[in-house]
N, C-alpha and C positions, 0 to 999 in steps of 0.2 A: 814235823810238817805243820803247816801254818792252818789253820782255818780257809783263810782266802784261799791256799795249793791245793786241798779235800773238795773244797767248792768249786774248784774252776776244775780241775779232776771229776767229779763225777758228772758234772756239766757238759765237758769234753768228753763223755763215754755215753750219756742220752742223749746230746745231740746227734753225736757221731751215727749213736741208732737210726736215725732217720737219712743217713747219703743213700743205705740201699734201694730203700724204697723210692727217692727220688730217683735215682739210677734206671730200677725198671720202668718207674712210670713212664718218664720222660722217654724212655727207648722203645716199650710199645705202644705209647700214647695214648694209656689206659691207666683210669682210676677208678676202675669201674667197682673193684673191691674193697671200697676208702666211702665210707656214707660221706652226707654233707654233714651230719649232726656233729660225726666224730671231725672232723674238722673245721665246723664253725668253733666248736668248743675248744678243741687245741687252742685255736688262734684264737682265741680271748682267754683264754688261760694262760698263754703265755703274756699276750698282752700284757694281763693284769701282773704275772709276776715283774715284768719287765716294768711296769709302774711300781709295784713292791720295790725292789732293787731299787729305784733311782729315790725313792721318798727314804729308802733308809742308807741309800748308801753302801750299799754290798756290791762290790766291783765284780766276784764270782755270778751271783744272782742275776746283774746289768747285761752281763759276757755271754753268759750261755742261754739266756731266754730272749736274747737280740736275734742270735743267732739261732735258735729254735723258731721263732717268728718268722725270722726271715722263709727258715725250709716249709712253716708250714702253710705260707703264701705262695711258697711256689708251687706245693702239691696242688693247693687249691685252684691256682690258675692252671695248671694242666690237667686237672681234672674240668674246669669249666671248660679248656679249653676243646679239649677231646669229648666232654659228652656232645656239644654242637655238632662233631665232627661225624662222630658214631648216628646222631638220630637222622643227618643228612642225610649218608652213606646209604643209611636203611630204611630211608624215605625213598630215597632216587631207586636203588634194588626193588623193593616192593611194588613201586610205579614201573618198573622195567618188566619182570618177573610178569604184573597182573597185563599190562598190555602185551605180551607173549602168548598168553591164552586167551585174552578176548576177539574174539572172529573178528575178521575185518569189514571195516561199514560196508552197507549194502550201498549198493549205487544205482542211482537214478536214472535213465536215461529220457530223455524229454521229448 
């Protein structure tokens, strides 16, 4: 087995790591469990590998941290996408919720 078949192999077995977790995000519309930190860092690690790979030339390197990049742009956007979503949701509740218990204005009569 070649260098490049080991590299594009273990490539195919860490990216692959990441469909599950895109699977649930995407399906609860929750990345609530995913920091930014660890995924700004992903995605400029893989970046940078994926600039590694292309300066040297490792077709394995190029292949799978393309496609790592790719997943871990999309967690990010489903996580930016869904925290707007989540602080809405429980903005609009909290304002539903507090004016449920606040008495109703008193009324004037003139």
């Amino acid at each position: 087995m070649s260098t490049t078949a080991v590299g594009l192999l273990a490539g195919l077995l860490t990216t692959g790591a990441w469909l599950p977790q895109i699977y649930r995000s995407w399906t609860t519309r929750s990345c609530s469990g995913l920091s930014w930190i660890y995924l700004a860092t992903m995605v400029a690690g893989f970046a940078t590998w994926l600039a590694f790979g292309l300066l040297a030339g490792e077709v394995a390197v190029i292949v799978t941290n393309a496609f790592s990049l790719v997943m871990a742009v999309a967690l990010t956007w489903i996580k930016a996408s869904s925290s707007g979503t989540h602080q809405l949701t429980t903005a609009a509740g909290a304002a539903v919720r507090d004016a449920s218990i606040a008495p109703p204005p008193r009324r004037r009569d003139a």
